[in-house]
N, C-alpha and C positions, 0 to 999 in steps of 0.2 A: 634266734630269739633275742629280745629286749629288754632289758628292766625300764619298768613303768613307775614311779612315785606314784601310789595310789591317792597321796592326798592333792596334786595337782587338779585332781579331777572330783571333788566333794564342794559340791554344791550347796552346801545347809545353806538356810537363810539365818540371820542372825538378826533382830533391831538394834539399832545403833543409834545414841543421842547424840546429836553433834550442834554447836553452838555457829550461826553464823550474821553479819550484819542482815539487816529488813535487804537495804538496795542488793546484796549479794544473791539472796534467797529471791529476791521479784526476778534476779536476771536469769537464774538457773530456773525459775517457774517457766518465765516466759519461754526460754531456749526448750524448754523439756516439751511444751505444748507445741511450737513449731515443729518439734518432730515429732509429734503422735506420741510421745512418752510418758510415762508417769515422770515425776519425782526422781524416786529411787534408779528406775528405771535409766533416768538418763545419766546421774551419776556413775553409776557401773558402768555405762557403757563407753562414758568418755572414761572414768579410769582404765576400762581395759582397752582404748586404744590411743592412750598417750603413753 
């Protein structure tokens, strides 16, 4: 047997306001729509794999 940290694995969603420049937000738009992604979506994803 393992010990597992139960909260490694707790998924809540959470809203988060975050301030960013217009030119930052068009580029993360555009990057997010080249990949099929929402927004958010692409955020998380680049956070979890950089």
């Amino acid at each position: 047997m393992i010990n597992v940290d139960p909260d490694i694995f707790d998924d809540k969603v959470e809203r988060v306001n975050i301030t960013l420049p217009k030119r930052i937000l068009a580029r993360i738009d555009a990057k997010a729509k080249a990949a099929g992604e929402s927004r958010s979506g692409y955020i998380a994803h680049m956070a979890l794999i950089n």
